[in-house]
C-alpha positions as CSV (number, residue, x, y, z in Angstrom):
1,X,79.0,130.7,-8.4
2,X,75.6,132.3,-7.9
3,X,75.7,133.6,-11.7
4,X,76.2,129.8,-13.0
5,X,73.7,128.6,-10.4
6,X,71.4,130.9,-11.8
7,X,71.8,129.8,-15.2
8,X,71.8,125.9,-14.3
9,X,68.4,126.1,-12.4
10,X,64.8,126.7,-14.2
11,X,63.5,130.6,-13.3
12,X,60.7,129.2,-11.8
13,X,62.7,127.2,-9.5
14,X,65.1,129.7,-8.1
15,X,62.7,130.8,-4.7
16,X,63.0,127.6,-3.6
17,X,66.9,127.0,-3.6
18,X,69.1,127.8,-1.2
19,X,72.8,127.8,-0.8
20,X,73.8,126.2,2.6
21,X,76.7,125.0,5.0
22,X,80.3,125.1,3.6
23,X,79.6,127.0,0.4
24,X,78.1,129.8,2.2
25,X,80.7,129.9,4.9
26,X,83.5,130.2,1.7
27,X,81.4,132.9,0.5
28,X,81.3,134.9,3.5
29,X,85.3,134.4,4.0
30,X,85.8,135.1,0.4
31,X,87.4,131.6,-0.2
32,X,87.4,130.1,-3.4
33,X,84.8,127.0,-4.0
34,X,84.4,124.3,-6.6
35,X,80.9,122.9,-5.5
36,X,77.8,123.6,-4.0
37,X,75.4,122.1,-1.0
38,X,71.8,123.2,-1.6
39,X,68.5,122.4,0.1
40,X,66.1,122.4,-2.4
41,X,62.1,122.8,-1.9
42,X,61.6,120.5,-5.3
43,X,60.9,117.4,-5.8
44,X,63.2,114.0,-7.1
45,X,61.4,114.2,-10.3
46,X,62.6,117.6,-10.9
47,X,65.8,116.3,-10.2
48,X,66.4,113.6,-12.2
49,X,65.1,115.7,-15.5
50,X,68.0,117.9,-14.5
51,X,70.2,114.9,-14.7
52,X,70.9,114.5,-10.5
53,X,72.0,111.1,-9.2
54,X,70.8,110.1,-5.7
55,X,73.4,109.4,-3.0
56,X,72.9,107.1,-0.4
57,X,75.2,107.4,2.7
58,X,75.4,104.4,5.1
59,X,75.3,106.9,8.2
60,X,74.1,110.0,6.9
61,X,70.7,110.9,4.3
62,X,70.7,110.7,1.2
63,X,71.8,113.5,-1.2
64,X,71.4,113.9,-5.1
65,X,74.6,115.0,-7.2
66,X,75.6,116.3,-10.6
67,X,78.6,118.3,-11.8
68,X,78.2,121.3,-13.3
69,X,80.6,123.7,-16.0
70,X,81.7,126.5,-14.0
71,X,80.1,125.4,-10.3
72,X,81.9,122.2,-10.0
73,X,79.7,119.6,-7.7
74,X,76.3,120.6,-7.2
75,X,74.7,118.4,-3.8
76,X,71.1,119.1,-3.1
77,X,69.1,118.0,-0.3
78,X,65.4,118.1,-0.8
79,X,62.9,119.3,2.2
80,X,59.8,118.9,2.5
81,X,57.2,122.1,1.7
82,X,56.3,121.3,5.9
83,X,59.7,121.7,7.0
84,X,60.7,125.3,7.6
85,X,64.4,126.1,6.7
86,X,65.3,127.7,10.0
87,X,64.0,123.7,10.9
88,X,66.4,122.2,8.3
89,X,69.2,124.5,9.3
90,X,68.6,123.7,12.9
91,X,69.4,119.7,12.0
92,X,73.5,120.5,11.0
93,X,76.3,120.2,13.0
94,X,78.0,124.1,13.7
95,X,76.1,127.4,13.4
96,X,79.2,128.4,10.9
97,X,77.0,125.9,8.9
98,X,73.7,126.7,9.6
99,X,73.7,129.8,7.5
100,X,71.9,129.8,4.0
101,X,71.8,132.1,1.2
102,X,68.7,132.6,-1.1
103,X,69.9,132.8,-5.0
104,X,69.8,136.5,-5.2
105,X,72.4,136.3,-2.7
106,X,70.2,137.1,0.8
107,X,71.9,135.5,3.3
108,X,69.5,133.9,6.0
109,X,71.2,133.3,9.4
110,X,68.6,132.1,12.3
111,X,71.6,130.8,14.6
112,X,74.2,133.4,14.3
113,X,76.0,131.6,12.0
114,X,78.0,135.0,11.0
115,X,78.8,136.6,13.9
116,X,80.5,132.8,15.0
117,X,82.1,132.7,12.2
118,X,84.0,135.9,12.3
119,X,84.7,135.0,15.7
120,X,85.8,131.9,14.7
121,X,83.9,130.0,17.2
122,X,82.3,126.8,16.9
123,X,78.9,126.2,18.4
124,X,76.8,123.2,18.1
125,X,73.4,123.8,16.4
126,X,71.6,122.2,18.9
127,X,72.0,119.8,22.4
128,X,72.0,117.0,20.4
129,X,73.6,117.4,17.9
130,X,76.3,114.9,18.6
131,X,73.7,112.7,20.0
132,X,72.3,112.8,16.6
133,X,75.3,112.0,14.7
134,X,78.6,111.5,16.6
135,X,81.1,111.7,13.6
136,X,80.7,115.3,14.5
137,X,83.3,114.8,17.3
138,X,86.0,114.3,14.3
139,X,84.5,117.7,12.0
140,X,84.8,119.5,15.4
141,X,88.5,118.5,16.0
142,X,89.3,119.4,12.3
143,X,87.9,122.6,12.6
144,X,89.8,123.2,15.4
145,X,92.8,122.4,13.3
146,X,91.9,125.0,11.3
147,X,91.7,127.9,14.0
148,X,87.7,127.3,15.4
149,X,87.3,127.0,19.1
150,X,84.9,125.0,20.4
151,X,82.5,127.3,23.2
152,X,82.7,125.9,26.7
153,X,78.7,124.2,25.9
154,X,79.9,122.7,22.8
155,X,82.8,121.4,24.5
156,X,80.5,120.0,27.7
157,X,78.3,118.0,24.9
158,X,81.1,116.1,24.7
159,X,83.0,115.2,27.9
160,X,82.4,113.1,30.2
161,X,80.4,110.6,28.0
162,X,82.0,107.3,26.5
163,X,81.3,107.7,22.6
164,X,82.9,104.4,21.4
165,X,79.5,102.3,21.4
166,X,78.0,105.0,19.1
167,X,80.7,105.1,17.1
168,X,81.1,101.6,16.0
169,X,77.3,102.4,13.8
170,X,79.7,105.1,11.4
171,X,81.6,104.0,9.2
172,X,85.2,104.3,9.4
173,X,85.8,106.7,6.2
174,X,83.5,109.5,8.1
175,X,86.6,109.7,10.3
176,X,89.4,109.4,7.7
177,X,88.0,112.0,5.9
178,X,88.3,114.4,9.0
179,X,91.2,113.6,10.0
180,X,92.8,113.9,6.3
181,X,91.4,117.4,5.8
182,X,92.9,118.2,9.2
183,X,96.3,117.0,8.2
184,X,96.1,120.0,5.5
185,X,95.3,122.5,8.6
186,X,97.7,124.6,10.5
187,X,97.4,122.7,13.1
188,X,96.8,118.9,12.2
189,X,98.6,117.9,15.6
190,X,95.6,118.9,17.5
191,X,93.1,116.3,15.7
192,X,95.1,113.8,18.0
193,X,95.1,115.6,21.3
194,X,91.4,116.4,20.7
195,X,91.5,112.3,20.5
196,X,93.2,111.9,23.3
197,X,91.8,114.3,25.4
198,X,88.4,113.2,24.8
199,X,89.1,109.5,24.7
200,X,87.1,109.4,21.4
201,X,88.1,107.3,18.4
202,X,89.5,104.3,19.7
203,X,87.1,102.2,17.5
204,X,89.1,103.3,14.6
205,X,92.8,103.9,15.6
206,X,93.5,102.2,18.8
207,X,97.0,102.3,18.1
208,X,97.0,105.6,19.0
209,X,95.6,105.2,23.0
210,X,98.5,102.7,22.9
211,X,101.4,105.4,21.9
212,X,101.4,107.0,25.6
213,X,102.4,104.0,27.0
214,X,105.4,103.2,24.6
215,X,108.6,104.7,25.4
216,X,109.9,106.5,22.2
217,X,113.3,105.8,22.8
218,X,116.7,105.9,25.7
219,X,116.0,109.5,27.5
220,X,119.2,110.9,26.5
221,X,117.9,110.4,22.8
222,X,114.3,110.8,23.7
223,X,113.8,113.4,26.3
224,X,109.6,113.8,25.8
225,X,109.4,110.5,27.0
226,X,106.7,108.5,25.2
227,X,106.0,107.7,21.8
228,X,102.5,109.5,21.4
229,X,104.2,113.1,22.6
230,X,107.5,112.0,20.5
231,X,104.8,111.7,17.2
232,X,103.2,115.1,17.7
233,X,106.1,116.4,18.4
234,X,107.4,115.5,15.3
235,X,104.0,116.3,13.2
236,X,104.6,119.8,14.8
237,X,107.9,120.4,13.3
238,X,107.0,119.0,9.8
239,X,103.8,121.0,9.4
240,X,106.5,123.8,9.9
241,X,108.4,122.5,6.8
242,X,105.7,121.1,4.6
243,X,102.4,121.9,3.5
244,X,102.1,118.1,2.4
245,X,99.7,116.5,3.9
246,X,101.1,113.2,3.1
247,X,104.6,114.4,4.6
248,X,102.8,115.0,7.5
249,X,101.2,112.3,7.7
250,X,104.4,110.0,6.6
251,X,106.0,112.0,10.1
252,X,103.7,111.2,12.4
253,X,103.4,107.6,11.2
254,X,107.3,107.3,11.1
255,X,107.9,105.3,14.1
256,X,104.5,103.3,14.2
257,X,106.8,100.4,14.5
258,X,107.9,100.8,18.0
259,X,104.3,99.4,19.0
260,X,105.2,96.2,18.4
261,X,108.6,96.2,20.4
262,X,108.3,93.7,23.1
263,X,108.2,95.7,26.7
264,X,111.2,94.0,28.0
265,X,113.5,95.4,25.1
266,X,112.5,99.0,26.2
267,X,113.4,101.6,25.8
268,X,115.1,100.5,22.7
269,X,113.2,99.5,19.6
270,X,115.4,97.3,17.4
271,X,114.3,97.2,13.8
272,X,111.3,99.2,14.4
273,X,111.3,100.4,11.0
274,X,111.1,96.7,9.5
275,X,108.4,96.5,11.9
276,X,106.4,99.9,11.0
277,X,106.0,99.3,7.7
278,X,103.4,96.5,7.4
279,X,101.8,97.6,10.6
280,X,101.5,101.1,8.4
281,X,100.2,99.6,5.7
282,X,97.3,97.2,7.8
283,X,96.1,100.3,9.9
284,X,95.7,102.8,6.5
285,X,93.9,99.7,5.2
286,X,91.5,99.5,8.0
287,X,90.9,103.1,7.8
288,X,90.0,102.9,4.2
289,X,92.5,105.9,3.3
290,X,93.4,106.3,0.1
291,X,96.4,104.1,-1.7
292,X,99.3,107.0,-1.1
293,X,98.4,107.8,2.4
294,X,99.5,104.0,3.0
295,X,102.5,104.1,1.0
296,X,103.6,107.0,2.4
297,X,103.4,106.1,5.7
298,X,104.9,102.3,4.9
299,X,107.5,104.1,3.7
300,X,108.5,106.9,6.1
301,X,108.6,103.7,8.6
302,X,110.5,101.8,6.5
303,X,113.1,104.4,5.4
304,X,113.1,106.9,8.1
305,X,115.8,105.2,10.5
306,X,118.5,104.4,7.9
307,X,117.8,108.0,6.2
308,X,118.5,109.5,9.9
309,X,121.9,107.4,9.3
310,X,123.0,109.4,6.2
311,X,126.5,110.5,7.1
312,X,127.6,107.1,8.3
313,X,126.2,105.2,5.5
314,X,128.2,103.7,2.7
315,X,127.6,105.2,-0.8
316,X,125.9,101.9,-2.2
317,X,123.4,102.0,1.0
318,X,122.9,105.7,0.3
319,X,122.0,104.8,-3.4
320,X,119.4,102.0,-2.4
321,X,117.9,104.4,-0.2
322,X,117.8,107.4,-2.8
323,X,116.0,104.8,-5.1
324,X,113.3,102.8,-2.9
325,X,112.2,106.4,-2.1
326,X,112.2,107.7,-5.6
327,X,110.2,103.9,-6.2
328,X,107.6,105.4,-3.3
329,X,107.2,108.7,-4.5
330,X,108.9,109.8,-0.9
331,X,112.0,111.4,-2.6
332,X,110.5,114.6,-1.3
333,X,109.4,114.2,1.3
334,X,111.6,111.4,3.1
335,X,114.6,114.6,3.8
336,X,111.7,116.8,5.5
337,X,110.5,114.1,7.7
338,X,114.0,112.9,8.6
339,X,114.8,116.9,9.9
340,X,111.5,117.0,11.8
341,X,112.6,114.1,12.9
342,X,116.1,114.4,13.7
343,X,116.7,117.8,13.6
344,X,119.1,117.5,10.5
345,X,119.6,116.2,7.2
346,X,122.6,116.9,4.4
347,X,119.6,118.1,1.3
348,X,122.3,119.0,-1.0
349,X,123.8,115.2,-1.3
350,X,120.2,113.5,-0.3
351,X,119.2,115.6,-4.1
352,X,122.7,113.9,-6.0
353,X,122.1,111.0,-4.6
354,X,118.1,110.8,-6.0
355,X,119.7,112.7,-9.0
356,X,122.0,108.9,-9.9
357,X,119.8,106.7,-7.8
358,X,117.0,107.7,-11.3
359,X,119.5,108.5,-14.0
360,X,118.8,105.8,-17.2
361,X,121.0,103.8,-18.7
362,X,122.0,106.8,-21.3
363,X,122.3,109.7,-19.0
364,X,124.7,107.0,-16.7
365,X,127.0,107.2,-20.0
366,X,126.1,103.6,-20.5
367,X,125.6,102.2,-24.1
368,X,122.7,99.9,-24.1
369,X,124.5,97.5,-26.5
370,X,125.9,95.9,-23.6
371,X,122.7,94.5,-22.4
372,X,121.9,93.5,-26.3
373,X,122.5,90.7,-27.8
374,X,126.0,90.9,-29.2
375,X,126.9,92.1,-32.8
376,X,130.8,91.5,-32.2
377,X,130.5,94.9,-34.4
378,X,133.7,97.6,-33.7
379,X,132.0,98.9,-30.6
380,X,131.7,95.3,-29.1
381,X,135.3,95.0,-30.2
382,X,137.1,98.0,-28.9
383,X,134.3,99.8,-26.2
384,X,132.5,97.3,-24.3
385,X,133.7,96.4,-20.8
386,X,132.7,92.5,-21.6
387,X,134.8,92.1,-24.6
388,X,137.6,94.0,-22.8
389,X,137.7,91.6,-20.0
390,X,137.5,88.6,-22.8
391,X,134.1,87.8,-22.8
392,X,131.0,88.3,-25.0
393,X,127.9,90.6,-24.3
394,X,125.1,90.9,-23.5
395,X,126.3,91.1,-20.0
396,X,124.4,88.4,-17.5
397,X,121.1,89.3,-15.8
398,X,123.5,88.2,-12.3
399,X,126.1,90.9,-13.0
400,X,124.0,94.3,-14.0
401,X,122.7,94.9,-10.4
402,X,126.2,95.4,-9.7
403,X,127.8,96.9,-12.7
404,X,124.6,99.6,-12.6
405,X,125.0,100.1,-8.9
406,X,128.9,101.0,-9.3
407,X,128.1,103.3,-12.3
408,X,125.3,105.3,-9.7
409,X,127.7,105.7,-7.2
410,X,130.5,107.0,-9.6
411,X,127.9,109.6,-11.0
412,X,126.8,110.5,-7.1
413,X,130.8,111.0,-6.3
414,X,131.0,113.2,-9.5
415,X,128.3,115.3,-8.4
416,X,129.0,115.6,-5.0
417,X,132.5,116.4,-6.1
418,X,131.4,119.3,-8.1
419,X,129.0,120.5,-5.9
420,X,132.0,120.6,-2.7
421,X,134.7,122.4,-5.3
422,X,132.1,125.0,-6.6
């Protein structure tokens, strides 16, 4: 990266740019990067001849950007000739941050940046830095996610102190964006007792102060007790499974429904997965996560109980189910959530079912002609089911949901049949 840097930036530039925060962490842990966050001693003008585009964040200052071949993203920060770096490097959130890296690769490190991070400890820059920009809370759960441990003054900055007022001034996507990096952690389960713990957040999930208050189910299904521990619990075992992030968010979303179970029908939660689905859907939307996060986790609600079903169901149910997934893109990921869930699932037939659930009309051995307009040629005449039962294709629009249907389920038989005698 520092070669292409190099060649991107004027010669006469290059003593006044400095690599900081994530990109110099990643270098220092030999981690692959695809951009770059600089502090630049230049001025806009020099930027825009260089073809930057300025930035502005609703909660945080303004950056310029441009992509470059072989670097990726390039996000500078200009300073001002008065402002010492150490000063500038001060102003971030973590010391792991706060380390910068001159372009022929001297690294400059007033804070201790290093040494924290191969400690992997996370220490706040300053006493207030919080104070200065509270969507910090979230980065510092989601580097905890990730194996950091906040030190004991770090973790005093934050208790004790009701954040929510603060809070409501940053926008909602500064703490989506945590919390879906920390969903691709090894630990993304610990984003929400961090939460918890520090009663932070409620401003932008309150459905999830509400969870330890819901029973998730009868005790002798649900021995943890409440919904919020059922959830983790259940995030825990998928992250075992699945990498996914959207699997693990789909799990720990999966019974979102029993919120809106009236308290005098606990502990059961009848048609909680009817229920989940649009409350899924309204709470991604308030969060401003992307469009899959919110089908995913409509779906996993939506799906999750009758999947858990599987060995009871009916072929045609199992079929439907096999194909709203497929129609989700949850095909995938439906059978890990169901086992994290559960603690079982039948893979082999869940695949033969998917398998005829998305078969065409071809690969289902079915001649299109029957859907045609007919030619009353010699396959109409000695092939097609209509003419053998006396009437004329095409067949009508009322009867293919059925006729397709029956032809899934005798393709799923066949391949389950194979698949028992092998």
């Amino acid at each position: 990266m520092l070669e292409q840097l190099r060649a991107f930036w004027p010669a006469e530039l290059h003593g006044r740019l400095f690599l900081a925060g994530g990109a110099v962490r990643d270098h220092l842990l030999n981690n692959p990067r695809n951009d770059a966050d600089m502090v630049a001693l230049v001025s806009t003008g020099i930027l825009i001849k260089l073809g930057f585009v300025r930035i502005d964040g609703v909660s945080t200052d303004p950056v310029w950007v441009r992509t470059v071949a072989g670097v990726g993203r390039i996000e500078v920060r200009p300073i001002e000739p008065a402002l010492p770096l150490e000063e500038e490097l001060a102003r971030r959130d973590f010391t792991v941050n706060a380390i910068a890296m001159r372009m022929d690769g001297t690294v400059i490190d007033p804070l201790g940046g290093a040494t924290a991070l191969a400690e992997k400890r996370l220490t706040a820059c300053s006493a207030h830095s919080f104070a200065d920009d509270p969507a910090r809370l979230f980065r510092a759960f989601r580097f905890e996610c990730g194996g950091y441990a906040m030190d004991g003054e770090t973790k005093r900055m934050i208790a004790g102190r009701d954040w929510e007022g603060a809070l409501r001034h940053i926008p909602v996507e500064r703490f989506s964006r945590e919390m879906e990096k920390a969903f691709g952690l090894e630990r993304p389960r610990h984003f929400f007792d961090a939460m918890a713990e520090h009663k932070v957040g409620r401003v932008y999930f309150p459905e999830l102060f509400r969870m330890a208050s819901v029973p998730a189910g009868p005790l002798e299904y649900h021995p943890e007790g409440d919904l919020f521990t059922h959830s983790l619990e259940v995030l825990e075992r998928v992250t075992a499974l699945s990498t996914d992030p959207l699997t693990r968010f789909g799990a720990f979303m999966h019974d979102i429904g029993k919120l809106l179970t009236e308290p005098a029908a606990y502990p059961k939660h009848h048609d909680h997965d009817k229920a989940g689905a649009p409350l899924a859907k309204k709470i991604c939307a308030r969060m401003r996560l992307p469009g899959d996060w919110g089908k995913a986790a409509a779906a996993a609600s939506h799906l999750h109980q009758t999947a858990g079903l599987w060995p009871a169901l009916r072929d045609t149910t199992k079929l439907r189910l096999a194909e709203r997934a497929a129609r989700t893109g949850m095909e995938r990921r439906l059978p890990v959530i169901v086992r994290a869930d559960r603690g079982n699932f039948d893979e082999e037939q869940w695949a033969h079912a998917v398998n005829a659930a998305t078969m065409t009309v071809e690969e289902l051995g079915i001649n299109p002609h029957i859907f045609e307009e007919c030619k009353d040629d010699d396959w109409c005449k000695t092939s097609c089911p209509m003419h053998k039962r006396g009437r004329k294709c095409p067949m009508p629009e009322a009867e293919r949901s059925a006729f397709l249907i029956q032809r899934r389920i005798e393709k799923y038989r066949q391949l389950v049949g194979v698949k028992q005698r092998g």
